[in-house]
N, CA, C and O of each residue as an XYZ file, in Angstrom:
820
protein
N      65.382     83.595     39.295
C      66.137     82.759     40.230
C      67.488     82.387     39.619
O      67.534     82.296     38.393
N      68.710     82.140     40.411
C      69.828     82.039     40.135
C      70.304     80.794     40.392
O      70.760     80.373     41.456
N      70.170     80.220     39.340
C      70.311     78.459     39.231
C      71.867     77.631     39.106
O      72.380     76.566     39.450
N      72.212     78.868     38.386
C      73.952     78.224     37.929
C      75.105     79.648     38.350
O      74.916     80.745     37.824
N      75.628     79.544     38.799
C      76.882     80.783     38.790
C      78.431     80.037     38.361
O      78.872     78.947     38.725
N      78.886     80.802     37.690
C      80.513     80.261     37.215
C      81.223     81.744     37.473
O      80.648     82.806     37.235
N      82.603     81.629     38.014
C      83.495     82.440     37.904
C      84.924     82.307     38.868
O      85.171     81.189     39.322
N      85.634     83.167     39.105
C      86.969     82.521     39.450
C      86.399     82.426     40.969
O      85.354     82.955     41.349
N      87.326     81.615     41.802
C      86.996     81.000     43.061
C      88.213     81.783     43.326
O      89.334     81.435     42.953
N      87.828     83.344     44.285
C      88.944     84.155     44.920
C      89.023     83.432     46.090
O      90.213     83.150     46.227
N      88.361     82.968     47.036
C      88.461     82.564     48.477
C      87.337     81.483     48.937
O      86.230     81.287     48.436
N      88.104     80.689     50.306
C      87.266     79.666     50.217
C      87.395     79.502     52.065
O      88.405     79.051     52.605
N      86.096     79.992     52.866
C      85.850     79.781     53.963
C      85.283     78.510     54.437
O      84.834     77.709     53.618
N      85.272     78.302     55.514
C      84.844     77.050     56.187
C      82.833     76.919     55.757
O      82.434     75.878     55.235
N      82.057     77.808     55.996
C      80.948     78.135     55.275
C      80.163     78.761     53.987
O      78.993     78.845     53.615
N      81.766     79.250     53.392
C      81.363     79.827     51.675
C      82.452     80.149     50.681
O      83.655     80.184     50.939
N      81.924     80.363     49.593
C      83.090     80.480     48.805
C      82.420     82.028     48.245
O      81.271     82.470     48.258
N      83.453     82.470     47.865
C      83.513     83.619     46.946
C      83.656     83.660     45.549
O      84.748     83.136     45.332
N      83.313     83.888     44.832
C      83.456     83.919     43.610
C      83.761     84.979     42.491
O      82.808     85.753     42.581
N      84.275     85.259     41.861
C      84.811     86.514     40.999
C      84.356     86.488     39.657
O      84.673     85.726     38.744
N      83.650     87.335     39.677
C      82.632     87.816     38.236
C      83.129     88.917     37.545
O      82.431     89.813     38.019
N      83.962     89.511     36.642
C      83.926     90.618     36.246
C      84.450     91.492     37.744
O      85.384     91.204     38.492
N      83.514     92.584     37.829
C      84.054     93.235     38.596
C      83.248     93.496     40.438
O      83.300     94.260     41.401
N      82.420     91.978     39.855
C      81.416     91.478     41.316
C      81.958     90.409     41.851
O      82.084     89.436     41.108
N      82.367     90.314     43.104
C      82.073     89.168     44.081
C      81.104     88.579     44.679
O      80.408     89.249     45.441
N      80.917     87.638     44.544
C      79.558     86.756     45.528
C      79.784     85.745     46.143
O      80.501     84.819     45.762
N      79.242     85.816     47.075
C      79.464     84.870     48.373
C      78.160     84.184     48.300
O      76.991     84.557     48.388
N      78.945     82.691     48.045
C      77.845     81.290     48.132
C      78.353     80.309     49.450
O      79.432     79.896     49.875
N      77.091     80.208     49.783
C      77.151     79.075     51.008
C      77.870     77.575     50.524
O      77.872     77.337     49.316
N      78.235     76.969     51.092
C      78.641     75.557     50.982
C      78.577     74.957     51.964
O      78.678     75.499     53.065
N      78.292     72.992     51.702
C      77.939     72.380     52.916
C      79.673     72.000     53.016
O      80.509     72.401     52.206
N      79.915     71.255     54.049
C      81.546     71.018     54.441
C      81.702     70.394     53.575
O      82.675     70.770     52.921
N      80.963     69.134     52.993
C      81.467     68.271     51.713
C      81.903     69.090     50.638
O      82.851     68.713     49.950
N      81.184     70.430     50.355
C      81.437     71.182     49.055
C      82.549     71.835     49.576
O      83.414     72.175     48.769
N      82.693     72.060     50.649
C      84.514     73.058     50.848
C      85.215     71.885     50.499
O      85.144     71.918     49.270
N      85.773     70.988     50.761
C      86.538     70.031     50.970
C      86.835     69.355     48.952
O      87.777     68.775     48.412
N      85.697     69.767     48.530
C      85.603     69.255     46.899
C      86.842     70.767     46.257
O      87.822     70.500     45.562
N      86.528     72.087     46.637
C      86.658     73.109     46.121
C      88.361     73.235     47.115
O      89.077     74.080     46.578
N      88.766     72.840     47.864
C      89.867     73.414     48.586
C      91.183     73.775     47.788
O      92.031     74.628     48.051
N      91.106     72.841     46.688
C      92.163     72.873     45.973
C      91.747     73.607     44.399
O      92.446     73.273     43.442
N      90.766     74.459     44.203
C      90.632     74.716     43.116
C      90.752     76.494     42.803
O      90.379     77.078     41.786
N      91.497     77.183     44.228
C      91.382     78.194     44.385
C      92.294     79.384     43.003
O      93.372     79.023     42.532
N      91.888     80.197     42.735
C      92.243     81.319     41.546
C      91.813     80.285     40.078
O      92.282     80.597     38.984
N      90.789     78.927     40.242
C      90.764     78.761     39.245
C      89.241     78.786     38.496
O      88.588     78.514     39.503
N      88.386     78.902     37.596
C      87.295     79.110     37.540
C      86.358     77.936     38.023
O      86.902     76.832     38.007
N      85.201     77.970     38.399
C      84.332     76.718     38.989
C      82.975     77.203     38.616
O      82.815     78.405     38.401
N      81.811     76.216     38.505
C      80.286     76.484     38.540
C      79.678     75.727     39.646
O      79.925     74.624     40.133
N      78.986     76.457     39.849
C      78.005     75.908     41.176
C      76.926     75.991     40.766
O      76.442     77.012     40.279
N      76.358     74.895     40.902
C      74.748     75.068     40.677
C      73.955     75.827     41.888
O      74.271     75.523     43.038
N      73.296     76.460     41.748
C      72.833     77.135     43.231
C      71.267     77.475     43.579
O      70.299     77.669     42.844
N      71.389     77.469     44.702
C      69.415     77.333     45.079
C      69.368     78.930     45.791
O      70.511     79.184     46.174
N      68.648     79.807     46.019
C      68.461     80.801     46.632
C      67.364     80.407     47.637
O      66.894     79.276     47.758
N      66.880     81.963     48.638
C      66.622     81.340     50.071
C      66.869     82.817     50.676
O      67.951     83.393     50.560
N      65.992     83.247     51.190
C      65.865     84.829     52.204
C      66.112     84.395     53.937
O      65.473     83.806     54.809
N      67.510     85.120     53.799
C      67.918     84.864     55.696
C      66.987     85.791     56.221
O      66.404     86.618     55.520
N      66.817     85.651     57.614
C      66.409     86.570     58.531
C      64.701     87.078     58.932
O      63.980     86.741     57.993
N      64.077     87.622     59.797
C      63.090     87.865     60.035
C      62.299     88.865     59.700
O      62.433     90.076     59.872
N      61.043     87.936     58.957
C      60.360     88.643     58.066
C      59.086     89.741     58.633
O      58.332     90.501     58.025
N      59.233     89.463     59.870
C      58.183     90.080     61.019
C      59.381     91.942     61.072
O      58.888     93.067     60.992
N      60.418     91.728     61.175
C      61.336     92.845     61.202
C      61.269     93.523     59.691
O      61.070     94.727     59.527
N      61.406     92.859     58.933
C      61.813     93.382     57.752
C      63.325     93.240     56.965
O      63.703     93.926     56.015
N      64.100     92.105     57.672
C      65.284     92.119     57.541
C      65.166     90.992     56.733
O      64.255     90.257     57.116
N      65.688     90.644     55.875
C      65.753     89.633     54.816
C      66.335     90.121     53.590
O      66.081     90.993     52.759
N      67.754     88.682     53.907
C      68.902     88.903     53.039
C      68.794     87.526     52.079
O      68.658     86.312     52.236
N      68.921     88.365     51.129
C      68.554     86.754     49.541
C      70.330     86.255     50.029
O      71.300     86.910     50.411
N      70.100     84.835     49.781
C      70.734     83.895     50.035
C      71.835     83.157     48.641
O      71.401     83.706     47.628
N      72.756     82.403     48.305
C      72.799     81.081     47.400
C      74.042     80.536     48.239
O      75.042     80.785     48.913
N      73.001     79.393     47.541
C      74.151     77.798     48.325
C      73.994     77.352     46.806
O      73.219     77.431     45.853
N      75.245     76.826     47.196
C      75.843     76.284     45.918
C      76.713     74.561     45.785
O      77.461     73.968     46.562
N      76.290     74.293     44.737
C      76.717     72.791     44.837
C      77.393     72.190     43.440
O      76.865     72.518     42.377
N      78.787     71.140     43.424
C      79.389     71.005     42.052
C      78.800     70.449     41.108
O      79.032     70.425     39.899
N      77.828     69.888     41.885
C      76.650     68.732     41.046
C      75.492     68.784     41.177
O      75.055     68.309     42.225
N      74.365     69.456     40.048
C      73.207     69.509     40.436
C      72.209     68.544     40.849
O      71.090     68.814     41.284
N      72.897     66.969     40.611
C      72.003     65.993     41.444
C      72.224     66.207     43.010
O      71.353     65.863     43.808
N      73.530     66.840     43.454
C      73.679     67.920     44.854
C      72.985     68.300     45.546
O      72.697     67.899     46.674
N      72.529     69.324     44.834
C      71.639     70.389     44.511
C      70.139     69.724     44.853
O      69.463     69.982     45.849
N      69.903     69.095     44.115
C      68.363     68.486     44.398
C      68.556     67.544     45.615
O      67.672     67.953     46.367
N      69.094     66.671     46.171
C      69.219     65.969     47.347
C      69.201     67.046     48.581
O      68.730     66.624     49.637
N      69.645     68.319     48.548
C      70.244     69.145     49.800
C      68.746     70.057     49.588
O      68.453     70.879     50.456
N      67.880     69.866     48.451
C      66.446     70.641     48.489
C      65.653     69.329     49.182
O      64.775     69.453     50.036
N      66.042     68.293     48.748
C      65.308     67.133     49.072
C      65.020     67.343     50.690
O      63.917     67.618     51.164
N      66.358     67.139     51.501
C      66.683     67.149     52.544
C      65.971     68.511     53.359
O      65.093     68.523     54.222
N      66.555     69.385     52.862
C      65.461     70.550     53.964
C      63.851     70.574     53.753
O      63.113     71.299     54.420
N      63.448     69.781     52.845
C      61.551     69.861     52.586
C      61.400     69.119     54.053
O      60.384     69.570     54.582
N      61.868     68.407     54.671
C      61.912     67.677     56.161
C      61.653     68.817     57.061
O      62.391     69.789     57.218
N      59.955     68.471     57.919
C      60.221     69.373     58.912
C      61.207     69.795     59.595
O      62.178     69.140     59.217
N      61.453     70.377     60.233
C      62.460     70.736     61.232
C      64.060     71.009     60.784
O      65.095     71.302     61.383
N      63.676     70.746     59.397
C      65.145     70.961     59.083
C      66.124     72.310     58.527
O      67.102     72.844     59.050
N      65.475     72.565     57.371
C      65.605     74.083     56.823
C      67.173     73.946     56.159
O      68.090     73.125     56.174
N      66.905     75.179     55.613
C      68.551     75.667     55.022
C      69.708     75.651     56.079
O      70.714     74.947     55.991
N      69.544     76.150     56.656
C      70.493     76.383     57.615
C      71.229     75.238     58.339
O      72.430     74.969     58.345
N      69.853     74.438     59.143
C      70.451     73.148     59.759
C      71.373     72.010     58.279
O      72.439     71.398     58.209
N      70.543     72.182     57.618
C      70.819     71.587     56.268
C      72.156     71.908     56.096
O      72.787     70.905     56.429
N      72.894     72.760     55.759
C      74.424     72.864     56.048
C      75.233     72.783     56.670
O      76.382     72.465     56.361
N      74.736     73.102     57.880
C      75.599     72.746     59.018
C      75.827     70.883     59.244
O      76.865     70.374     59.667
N      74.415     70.029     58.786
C      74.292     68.680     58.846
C      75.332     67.941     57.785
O      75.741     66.810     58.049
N      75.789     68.697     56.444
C      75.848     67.728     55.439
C      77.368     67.959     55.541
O      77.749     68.908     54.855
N      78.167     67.422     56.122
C      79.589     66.995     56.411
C      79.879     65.833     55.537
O      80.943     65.852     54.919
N      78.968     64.684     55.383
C      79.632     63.678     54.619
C      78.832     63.396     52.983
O      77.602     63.368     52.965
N      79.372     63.259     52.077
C      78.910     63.329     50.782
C      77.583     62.582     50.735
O      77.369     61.445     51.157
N      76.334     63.808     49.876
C      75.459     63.318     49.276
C      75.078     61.511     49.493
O      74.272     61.090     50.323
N      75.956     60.561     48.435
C      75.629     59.455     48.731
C      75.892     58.213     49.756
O      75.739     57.011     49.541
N      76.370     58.931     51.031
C      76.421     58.489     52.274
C      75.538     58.655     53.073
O      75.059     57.695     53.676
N      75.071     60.051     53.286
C      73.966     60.360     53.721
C      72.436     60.331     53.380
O      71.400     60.761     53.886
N      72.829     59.566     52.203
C      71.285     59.127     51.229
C      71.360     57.623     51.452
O      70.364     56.920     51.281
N      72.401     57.179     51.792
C      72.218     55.796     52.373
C      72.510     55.303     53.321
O      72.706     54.092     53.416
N      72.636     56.328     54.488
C      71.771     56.487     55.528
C      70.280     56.576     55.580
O      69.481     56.074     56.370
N      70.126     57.271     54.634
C      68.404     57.388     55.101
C      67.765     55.926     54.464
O      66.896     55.363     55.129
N      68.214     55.315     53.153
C      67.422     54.428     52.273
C      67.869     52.991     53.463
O      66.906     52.246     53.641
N      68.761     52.704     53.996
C      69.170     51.945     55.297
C      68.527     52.081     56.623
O      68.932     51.538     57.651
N      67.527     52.823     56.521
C      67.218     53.717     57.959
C      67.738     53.681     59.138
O      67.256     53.205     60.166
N      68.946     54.303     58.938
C      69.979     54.426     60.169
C      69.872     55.487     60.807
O      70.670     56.405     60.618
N      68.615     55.598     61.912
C      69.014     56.590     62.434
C      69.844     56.852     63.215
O      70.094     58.051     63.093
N      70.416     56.426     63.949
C      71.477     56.375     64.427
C      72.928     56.877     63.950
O      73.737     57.506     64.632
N      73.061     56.470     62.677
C      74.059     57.146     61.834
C      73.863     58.691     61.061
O      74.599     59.615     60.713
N      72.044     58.280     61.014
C      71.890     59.755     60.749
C      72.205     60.867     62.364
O      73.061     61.747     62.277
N      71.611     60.720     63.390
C      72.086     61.433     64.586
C      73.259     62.221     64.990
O      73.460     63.241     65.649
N      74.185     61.078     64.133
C      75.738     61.335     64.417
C      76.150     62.750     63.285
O      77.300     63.187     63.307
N      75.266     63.269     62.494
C      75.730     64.543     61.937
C      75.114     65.782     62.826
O      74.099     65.806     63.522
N      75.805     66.504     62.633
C      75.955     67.699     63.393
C      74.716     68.471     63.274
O      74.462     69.006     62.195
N      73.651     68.625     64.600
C      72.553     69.046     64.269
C      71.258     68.229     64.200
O      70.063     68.497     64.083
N      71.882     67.295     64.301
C      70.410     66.308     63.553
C      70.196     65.188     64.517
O      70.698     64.065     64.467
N      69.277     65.728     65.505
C      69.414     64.645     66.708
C      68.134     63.153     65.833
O      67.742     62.873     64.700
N      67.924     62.551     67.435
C      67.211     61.393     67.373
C      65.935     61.535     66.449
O      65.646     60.782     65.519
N      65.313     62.502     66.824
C      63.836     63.206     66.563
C      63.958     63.299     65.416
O      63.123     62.650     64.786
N      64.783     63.937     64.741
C      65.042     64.344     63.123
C      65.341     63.276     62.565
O      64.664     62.743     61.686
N      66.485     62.815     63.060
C      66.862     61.624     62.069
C      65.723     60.806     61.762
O      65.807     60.360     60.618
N      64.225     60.291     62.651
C      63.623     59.580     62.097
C      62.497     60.168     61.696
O      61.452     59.543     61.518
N      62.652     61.627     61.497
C      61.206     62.107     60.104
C      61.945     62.397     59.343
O      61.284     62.973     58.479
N      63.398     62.382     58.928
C      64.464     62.130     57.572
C      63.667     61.308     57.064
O      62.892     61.554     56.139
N      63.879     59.648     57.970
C      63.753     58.572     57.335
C      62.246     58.479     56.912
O      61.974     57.955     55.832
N      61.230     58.982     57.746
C      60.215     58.561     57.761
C      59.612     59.414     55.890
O      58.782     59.022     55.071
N      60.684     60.842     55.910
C      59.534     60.919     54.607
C      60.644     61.131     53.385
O      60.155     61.676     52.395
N      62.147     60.772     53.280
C      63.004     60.358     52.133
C      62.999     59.343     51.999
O      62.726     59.215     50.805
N      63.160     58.077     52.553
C      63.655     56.644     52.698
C      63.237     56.354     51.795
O      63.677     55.206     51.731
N      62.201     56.597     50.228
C      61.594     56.213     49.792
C      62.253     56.880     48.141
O      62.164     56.417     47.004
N      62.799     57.927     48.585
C      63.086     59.218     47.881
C      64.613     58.688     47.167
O      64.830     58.809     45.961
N      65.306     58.270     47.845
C      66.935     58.510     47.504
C      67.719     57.621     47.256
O      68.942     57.740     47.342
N      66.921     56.285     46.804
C      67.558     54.891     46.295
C      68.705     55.628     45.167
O      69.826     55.136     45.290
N      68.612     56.622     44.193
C      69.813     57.350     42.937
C      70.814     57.807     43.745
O      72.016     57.625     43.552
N      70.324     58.390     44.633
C      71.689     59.636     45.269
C      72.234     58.624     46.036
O      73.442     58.858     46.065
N      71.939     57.391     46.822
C      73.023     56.559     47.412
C      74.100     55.900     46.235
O      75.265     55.551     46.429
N      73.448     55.858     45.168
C      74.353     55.304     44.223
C      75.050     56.115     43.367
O      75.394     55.692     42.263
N      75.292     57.184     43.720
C      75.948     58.541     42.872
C      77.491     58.050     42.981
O      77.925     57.598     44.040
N      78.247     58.163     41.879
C      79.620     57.364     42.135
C      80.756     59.035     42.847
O      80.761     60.261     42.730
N      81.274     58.303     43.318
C      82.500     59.295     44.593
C      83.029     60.147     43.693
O      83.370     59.881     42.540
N      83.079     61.043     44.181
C      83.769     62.380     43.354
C      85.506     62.204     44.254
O      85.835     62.368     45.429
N      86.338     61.770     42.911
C      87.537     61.630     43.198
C      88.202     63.269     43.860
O      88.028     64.250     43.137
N      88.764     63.420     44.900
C      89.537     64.826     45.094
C      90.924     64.535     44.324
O      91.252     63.543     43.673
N      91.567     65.610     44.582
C      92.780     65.842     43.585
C      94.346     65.194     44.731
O      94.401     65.330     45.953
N      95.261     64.623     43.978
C      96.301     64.018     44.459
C      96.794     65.265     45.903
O      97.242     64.662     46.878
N      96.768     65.999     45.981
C      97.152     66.448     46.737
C      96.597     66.814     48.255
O      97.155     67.187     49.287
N      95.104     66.501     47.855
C      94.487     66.227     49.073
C      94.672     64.481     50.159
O      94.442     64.185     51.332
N      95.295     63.587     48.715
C      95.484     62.530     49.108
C      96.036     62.630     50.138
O      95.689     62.030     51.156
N      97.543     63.853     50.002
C      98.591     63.268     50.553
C      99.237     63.701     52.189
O     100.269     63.688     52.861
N      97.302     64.201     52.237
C      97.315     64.860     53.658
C      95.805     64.411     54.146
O      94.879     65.134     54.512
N      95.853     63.280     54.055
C      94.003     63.292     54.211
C      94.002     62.998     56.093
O      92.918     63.194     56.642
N      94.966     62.633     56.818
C      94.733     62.571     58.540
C      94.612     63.921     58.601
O      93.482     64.409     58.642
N      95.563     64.600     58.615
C      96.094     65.971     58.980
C      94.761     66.587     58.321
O      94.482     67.295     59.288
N      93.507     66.909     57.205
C      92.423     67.322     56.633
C      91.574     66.934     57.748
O      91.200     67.759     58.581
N      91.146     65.269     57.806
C      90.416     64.724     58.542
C      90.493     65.611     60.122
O      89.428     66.175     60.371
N      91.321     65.756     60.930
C      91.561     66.327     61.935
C      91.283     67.688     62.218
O      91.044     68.148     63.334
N      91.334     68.428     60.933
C      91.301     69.629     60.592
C      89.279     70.240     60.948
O      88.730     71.145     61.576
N      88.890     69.177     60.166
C      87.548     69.141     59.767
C      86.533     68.857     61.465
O      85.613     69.505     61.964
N      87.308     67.524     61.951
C      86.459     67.558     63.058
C      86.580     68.144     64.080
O      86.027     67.895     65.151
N      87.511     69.192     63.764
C      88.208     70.030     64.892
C      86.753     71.387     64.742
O      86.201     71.934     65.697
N      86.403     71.658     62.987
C      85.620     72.757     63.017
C      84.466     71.959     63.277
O      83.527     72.654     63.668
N      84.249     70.931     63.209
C      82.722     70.422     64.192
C      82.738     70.886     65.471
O      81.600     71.122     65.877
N      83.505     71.079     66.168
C      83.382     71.325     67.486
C      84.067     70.105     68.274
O      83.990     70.111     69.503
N      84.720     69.082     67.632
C      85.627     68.333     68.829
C      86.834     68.859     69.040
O      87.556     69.380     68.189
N      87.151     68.655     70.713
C      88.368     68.590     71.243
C      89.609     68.251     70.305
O      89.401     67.437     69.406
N      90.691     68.719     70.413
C      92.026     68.435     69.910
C      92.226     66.960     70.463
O      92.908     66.095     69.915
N      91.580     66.839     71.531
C      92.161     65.525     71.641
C      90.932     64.085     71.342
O      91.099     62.931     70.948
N      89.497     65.013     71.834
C      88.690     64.020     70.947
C      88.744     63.855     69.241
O      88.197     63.056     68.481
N      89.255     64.487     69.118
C      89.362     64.680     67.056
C      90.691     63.770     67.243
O      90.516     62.701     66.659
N      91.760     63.832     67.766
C      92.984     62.969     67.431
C      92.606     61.459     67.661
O      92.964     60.469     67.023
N      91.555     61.594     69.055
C      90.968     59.842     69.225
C      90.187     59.100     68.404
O      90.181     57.869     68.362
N      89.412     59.965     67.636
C      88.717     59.760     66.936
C      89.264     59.234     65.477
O      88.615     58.369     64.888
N      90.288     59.691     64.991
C      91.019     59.266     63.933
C      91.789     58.454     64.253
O      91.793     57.481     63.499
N      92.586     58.406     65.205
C      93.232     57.408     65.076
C      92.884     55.901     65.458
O      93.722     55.013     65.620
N      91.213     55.737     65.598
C      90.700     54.662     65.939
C      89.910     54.093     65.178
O      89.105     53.178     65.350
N      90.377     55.093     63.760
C      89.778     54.619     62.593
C      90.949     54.226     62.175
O      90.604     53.054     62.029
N      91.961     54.223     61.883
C      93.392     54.090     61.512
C      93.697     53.200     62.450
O      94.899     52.953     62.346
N      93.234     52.620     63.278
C      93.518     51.284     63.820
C      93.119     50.012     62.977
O      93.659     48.910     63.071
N      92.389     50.251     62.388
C      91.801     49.326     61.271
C      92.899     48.888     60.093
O      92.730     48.051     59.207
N      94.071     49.705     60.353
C      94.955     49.592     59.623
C      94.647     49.157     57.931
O      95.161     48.251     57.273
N      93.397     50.385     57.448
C      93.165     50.304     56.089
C      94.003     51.817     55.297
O      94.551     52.793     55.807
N      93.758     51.393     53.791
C      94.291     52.780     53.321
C      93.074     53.864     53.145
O      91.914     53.479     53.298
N      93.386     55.334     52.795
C      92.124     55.869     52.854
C      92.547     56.965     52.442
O      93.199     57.866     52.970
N      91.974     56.755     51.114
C      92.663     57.833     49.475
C      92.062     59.325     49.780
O      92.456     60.321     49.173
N      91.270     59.346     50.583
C      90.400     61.006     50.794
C      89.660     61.126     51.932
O      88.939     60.332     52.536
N      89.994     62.360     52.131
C      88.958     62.923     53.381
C      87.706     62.345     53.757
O      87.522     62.023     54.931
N      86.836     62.180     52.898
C      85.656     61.397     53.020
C      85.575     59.995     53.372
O      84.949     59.475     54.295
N      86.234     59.523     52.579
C      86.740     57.486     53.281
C      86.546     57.774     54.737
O      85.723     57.506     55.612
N      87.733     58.476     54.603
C      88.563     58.403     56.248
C      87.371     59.221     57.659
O      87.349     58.988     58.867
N      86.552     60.156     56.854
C      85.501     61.042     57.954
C      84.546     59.744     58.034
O      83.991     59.409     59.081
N      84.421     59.081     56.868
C      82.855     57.792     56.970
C      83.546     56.973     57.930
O      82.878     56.874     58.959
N      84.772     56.274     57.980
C      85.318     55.165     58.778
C      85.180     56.057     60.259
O      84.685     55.604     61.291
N      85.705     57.337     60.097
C      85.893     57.871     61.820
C      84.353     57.505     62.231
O      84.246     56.836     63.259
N      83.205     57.846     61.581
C      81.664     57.973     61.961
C      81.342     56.693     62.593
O      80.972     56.634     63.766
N      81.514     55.368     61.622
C      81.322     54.400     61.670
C      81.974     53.939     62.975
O      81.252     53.610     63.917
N      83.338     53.900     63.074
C      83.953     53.312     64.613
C      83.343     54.002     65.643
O      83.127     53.348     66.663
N      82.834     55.788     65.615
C      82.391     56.078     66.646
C      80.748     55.621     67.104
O      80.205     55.896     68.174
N      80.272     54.996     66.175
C      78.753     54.727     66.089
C      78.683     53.010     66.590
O      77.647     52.589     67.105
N      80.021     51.992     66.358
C      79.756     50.562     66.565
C      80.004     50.364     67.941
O      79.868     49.247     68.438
């Protein structure tokens, strides 16, 4: 099993990164929180801790080995944590984890389902067998301290923010309402993540 990968970060998609080994490329999954960590680290080397995982149907015979990859292996174990949840899996599991590890772990230790709902994928039903079998699980990962991004993401974090809920699937103009009614609050908001938790929060009160 392939637990750790390091090598140069050639490219960086909305669902994976690439990585440059010698004279191999590999393509690792990432949840949106992990693009958004990596956006700015491109031609430079990175490690991902990584979990493997066979796509596709095993009744056919089609099954493609998998890795998702994460900057932090306490990451790593929260995003295994998270798919042991019925109904959830790898898949929904990435598409869900938009806001960092210890937001979404305190969501669950808070039992908000409601706040849990509001990620992409993860209706009413889910959110409360999250709670019903982590809530117990993730008192560490709510307290994991913020992974600072780099000054230059600072200095565009609306224009990111907008960017991001645009690839969720909102409107140009629900994504512009949406931010700027977090920015009515007239606070500052050093990174993408602040500013995606405040958009969640105003759209949830």
């Amino acid at each position: 099993m392939i637990t750790r990968i390091s090598g140069t970060l050639s490219a960086l998609a909305d669902d994976h990164a690439t990585l440059e080994i010698d004279a191999f490329e590999y393509q690792v999954l990432i949840p949106e929180f992990g693009r958004r960590q990596l956006q700015n680290k491109l031609t430079e080397k990175v490690s991902l801790h990584t979990l493997q995982y066979l796509e596709g149907n095993p009744a056919q015979g089609r099954l493609t080995p998998r890795l998702v990859g994460f900057l932090d292996v306490v990451e790593r174990e929260f995003f295994e944590l998270f798919c042991s949840v019925d109904g959830v899996g790898v898949k929904k599991a990435l598409r869900a984890m938009v806001r960092p590890v210890r937001e979404v772990a305190a969501l669950i230790e808070n039992q908000d389902a409601k706040g849990l709902s509001g990620l992409p994928g993860i209706g009413p039903a889910t959110a409360e067998r999250i709670i019903a079998k982590l809530r117990r699980k993730v008192p560490k990962f709510a307290l994991m301290v913020p992974r600072e991004l780099p000054a230059e993401v600072e200095s565009d974090v609306v224009k990111e923010t907008f960017e991001v809920l645009r690839t969720l699937g909102h409107s140009e103009t629900d994504a512009r309402r949406l931010v700027d009614a977090a920015l009515s609050a007239k606070k500052k908001y050093k990174d993408v993540d602040s500013l995606l938790h405040a958009v969640y929060e105003k759209s949830h009160s």
